[in-house]
C-alpha positions in Angstrom: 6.2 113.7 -37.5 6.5 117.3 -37.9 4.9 119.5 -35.7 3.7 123.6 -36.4 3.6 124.1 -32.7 6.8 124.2 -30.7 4.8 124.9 -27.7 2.3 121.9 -28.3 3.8 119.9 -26.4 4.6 121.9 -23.1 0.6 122.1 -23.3 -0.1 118.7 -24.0 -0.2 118.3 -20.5 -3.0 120.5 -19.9 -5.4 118.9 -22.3 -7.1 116.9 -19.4 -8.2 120.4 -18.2 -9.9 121.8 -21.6 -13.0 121.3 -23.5 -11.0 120.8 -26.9 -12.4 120.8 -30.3 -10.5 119.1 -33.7 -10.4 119.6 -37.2 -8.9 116.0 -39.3 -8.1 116.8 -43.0 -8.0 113.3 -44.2 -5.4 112.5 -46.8 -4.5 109.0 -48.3 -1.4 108.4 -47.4 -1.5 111.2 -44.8 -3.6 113.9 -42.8 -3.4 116.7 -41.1 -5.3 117.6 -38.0 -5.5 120.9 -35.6 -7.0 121.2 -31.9 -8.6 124.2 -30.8 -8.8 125.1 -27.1 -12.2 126.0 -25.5 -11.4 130.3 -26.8 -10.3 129.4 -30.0 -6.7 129.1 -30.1 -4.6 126.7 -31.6 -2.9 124.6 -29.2 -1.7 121.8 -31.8 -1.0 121.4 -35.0 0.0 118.0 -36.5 0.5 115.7 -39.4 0.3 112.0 -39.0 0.2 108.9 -41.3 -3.4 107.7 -42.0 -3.2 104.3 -40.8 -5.4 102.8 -37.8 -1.6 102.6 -35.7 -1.0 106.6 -36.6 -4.5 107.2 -35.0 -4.4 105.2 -32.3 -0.5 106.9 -31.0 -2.3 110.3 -32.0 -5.8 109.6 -30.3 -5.6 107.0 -27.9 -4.1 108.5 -25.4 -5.8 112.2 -25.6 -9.2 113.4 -23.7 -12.6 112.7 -24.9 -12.3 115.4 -27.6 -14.7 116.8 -30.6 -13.2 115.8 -33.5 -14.6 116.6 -37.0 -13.7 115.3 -40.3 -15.3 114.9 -43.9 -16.5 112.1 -45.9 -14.3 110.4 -48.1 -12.6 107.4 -48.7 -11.2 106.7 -45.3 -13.8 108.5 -43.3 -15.8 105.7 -42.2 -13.2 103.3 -40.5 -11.7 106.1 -39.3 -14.8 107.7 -37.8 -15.6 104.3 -36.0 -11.8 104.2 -34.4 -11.7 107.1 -33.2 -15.9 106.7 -31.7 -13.7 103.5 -30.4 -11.2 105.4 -28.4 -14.3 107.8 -26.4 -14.1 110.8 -29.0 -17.1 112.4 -30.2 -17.0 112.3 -33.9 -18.6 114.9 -36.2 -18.5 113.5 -40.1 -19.3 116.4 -42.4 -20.8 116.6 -45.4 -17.8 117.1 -48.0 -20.0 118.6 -50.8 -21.6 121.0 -48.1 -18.7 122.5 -46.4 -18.2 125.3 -49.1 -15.6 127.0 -47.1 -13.1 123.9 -48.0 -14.3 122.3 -50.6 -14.5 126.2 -52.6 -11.5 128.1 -50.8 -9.0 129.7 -53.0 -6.3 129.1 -50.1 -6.4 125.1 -50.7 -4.2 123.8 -48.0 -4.5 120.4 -45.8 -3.5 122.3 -42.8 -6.0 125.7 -43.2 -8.7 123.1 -44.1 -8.0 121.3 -40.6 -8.3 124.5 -39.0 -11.7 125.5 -41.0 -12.9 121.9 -40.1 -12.3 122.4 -36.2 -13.3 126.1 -35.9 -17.2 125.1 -37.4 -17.3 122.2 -35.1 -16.6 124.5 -31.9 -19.3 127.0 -33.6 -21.3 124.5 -34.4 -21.6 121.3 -35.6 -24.5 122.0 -37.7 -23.1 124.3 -40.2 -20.8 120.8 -41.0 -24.1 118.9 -42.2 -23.4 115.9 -40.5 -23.9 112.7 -41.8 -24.1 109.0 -40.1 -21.9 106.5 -41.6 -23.0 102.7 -41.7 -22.0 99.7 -38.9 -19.0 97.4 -40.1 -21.2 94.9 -40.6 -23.5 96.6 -43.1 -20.5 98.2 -44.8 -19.1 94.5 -45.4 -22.3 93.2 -46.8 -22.5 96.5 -49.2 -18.9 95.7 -50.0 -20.1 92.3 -52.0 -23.1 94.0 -53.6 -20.4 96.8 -54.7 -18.6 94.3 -55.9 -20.5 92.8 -58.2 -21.3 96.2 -59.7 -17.8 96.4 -60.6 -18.0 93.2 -62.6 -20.9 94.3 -64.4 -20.1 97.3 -65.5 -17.0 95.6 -66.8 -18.8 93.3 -68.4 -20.6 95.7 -70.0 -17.7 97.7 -71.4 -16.2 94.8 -72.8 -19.4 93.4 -74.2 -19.9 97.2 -75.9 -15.7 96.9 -77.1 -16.5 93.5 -79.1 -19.7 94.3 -80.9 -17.9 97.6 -82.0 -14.8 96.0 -83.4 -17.3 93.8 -85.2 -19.2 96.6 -86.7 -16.4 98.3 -87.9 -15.1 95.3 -89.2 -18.8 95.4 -91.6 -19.5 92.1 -89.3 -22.1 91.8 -86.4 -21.8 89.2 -83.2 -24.8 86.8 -82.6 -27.4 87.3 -80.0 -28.1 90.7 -77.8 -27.9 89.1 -74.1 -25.1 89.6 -72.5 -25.3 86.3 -70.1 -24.7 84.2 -72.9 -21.6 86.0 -74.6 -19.1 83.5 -75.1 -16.6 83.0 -77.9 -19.1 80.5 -79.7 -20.7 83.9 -80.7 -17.8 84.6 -82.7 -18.3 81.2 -85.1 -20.0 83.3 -87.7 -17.3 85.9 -88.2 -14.6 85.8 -90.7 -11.6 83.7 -89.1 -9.0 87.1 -88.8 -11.8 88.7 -86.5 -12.5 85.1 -84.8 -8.9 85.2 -83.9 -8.9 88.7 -82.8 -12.2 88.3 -80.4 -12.0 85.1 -79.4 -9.7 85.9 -76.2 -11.9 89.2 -75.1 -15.4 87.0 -75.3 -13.4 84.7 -73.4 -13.1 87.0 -70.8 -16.8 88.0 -70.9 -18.0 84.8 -70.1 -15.2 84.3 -67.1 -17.4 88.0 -66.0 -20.5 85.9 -65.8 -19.5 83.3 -64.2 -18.4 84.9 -61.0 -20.9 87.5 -61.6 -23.6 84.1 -60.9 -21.3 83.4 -57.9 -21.8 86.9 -56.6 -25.7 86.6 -57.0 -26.0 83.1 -55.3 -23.7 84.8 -52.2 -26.1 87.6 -52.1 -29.1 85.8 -52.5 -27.4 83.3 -49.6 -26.9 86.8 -47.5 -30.0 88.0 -48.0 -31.9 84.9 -46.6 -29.3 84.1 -43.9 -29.0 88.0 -42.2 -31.9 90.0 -43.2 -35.2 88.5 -43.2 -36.6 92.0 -44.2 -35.9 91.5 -47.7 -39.0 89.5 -48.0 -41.5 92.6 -46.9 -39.9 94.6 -49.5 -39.7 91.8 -52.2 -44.0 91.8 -51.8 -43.6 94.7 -54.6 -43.3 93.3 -58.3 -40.4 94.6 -59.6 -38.2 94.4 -56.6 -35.5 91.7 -56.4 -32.9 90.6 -54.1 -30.5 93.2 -55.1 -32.8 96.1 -54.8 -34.4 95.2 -51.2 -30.5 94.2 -50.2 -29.4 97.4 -51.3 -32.0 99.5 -50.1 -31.5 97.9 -46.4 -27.8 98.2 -46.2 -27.9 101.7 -47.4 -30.4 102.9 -45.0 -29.5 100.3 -42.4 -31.6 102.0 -40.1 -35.2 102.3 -40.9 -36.4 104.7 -38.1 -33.7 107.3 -39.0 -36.0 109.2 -41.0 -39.0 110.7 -39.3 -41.2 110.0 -42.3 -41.0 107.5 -45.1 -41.5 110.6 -47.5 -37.9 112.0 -46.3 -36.5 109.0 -48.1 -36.9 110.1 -51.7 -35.2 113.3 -50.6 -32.7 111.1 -48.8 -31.6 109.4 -52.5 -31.3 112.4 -54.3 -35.3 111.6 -56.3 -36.8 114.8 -55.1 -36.3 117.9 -57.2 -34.3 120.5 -55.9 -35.3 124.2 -54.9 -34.3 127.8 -55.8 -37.3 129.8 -55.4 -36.4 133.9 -55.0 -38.9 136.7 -55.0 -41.2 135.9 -57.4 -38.8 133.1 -59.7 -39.5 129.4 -59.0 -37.6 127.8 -61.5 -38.5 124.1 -62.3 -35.2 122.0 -61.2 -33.7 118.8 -61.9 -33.5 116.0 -59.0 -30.7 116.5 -56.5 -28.6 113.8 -56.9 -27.6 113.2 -53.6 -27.1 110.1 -51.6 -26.3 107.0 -52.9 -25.9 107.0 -57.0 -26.3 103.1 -56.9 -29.0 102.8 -55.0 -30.8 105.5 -56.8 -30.2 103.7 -59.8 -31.5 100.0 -58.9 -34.6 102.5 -57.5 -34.8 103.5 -61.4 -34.2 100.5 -63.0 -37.1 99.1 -60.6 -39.3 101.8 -61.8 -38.5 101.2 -65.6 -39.6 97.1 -64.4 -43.1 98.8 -62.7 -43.9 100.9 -65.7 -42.9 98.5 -68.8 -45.0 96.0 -70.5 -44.2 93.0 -68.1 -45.3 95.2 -65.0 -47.8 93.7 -62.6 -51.2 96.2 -62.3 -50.5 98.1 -59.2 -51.9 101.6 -58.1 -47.9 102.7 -58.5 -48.0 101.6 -62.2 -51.2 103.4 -63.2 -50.1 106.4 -61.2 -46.7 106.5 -63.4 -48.4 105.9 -66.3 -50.9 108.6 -66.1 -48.0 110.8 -65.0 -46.2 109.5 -68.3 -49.4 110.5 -70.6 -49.7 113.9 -69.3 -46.1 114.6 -69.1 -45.4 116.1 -73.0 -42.2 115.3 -74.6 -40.2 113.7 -71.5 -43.4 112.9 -69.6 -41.6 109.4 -69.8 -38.5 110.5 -68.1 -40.2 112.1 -65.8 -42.7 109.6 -64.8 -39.7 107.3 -64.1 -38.2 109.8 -61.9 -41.4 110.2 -59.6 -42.3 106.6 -59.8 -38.5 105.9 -58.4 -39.3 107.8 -56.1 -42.9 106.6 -55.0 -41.1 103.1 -54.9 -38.2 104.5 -52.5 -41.1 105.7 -50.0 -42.8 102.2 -50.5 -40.5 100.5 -49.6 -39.6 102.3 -46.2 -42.9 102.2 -45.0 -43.2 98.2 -45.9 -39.6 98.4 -43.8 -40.8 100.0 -40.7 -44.8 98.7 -40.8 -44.3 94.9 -41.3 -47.7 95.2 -42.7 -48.8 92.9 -46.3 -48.3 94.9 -49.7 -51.7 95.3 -51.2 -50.9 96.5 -55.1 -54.4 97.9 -55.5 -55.3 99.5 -52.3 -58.0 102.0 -53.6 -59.7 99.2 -55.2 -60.1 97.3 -51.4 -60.4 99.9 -48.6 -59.0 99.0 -45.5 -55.2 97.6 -47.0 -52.2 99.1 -46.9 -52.3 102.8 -47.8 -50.1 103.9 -50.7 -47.3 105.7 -48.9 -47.4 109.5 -51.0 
């Protein structure tokens, strides 16, 4: 364990006495951290082994401390160990702290001290974020999951039907969930031989792909009776309402149900100077997965099998009026109308109504 500070430890003992502020620069096998007395000076620096044993010898036994640290990979067990051990914990927002994430002077050690010097300032300037229970975070983990499987599925699936092409051959069928290596009967028997293996291998995909979805549609109905509210809305299945719970996890974290489409990244983002108010693409921020389930939904609300709903005629008068990528667009904003639906279904408890304006007195269509 090497330490910057020879005289760290002489002042160890006088931690008990100071209001102390640290900066964590987590690594993946290791990170770096620096404490900050109450005027500003460095008392400790310190590199440890990121493990839940380094943190506890590091951690456990120090004063109730401020301790910041950014989001990535390890962030949120480690955020909830060291809330565990009495610390206040302060996780910032990686993509916001420019004066890391930007800095010319790249350095595991300087960005520990930038991290602790903005918490002792001011935690705000760290955009802090909230990071999900265990619990939640397990349940996410199987949804995850099975996103991984798909999109290998996917790749694969995309991989066969291109050998075929170039082979001047095509596979039967377009659906995915039935590729198997019966598809390959029609093909001459040098690609048959070639093929036969990889569909193989898609149809092992769908198969514990089907396991996932029974385990999630098992979750769903065993922990998290809310799933039902937000199922009312055609379009909306299982995976979407999960999803959308677990990501949020707490409904009454956002003032209004409005601030969720900003929350997920469906809002478009603003640069207006002077005079100049530049049309801009959607943030992006939050969770990408989520935010795409929210578009695939939308695609659902607005396509040719979508139940009549005030939501689908709003995005399909948006659509017409929109020019050339009017349809892109309306997507976009219906995503996002769908995102602010469902938090208010979430937090009201109250019976979906599809056509609201054409029965007064219903459920409101949340704006």
């Amino acid at each position: 364990m090497k330490k910057v500070s020879t005289a760290a430890a002489k002042q160890g003992k006088n931690f008990s006495e100071q209001k102390l502020t640290m900066g964590l620069d987590l690594g993946d096998r290791s990170s770096w951290y620096c404490v900050l007395e109450e005027a500003g000076s460095i008392v400790l620096e310190q590199k440890l082994s990121t493990t839940p044993k380094g943190m506890k010898e590091a951690f456990g036994a120090m004063p109730r401390c401020r301790i910041a640290l950014e989001t990535g990979m390890h962030s949120p067990w480690i955020s909830r160990l060291l809330s565990e051990l009495g610390h206040e914990v302060i996780v910032a927002h990686a993509r916001n702290v420019r004066l890391i994430g930007e800095s010319r002077k790249k350095d595991d050690r300087l960005d520990g001290q930038t991290l602790a010097r903005l918490a002792r300032i001011d935690p705000q300037l760290l955009s802090p974020v909230k990071h999900r229970s265990a619990k939640a975070q397990a349940d996410l983990t199987v949804i995850r999951a099975r996103a991984g499987l798909v999109r290998a599925r996917t790749a694969l699936v995309s991989t066969a039907r291109g050998l075929a092409k170039s082979y001047g051959e095509r596979l039967r069928g377009c659906n995915v969930r039935n590729m198997n290596p019966e598809k390959a009967e029609g093909l001459s028997p040098e690609l048959q031989r070639a093929l036969e293996p990889l569909l193989a291998g898609i149809e092992s995909l769908s198969e514990r792909i089907a396991e996932y979805n029974e385990q999630i549609e098992e979750l769903a109905e065993r922990s998290y009776p809310q799933v039902a509210l937000l199922q009312q809305v055609k379009g909306v299945g299982t995976l979407i309402a999960l999803t959308f719970l677990l990501t949020l996890e707490d409904a009454h974290r956002f003032r209004k149900s409005r601030d969720v489409g900003c929350y997920l990244g469906l809002q478009p983002g603003r640069r207006n100077s002077g005079q100049s108010e530049p049309q801009m693409h959607i943030s992006k921020e939050g969770d990408p997965y989520l935010r795409t389930l929210l578009v695939q939904g939308a695609h659902h609300i607005l396509g040719p099998f979508g139940a009549d709903s005030d939501l689908r005629r709003w995005g399909l008068k948006l659509a017409e009026r929109g020019g050339k990528s009017g349809k892109k667009r309306a997507i976009i904003a219906t995503a996002r109308k769908l995102a602010v639906l469902l938090h208010r279904l979430w937090v009201s408890g109250e019976v979906y109504e599809p056509l609201p304006n054409s029965e007064p007195g219903r459920l409101a269509m949340a704006a």
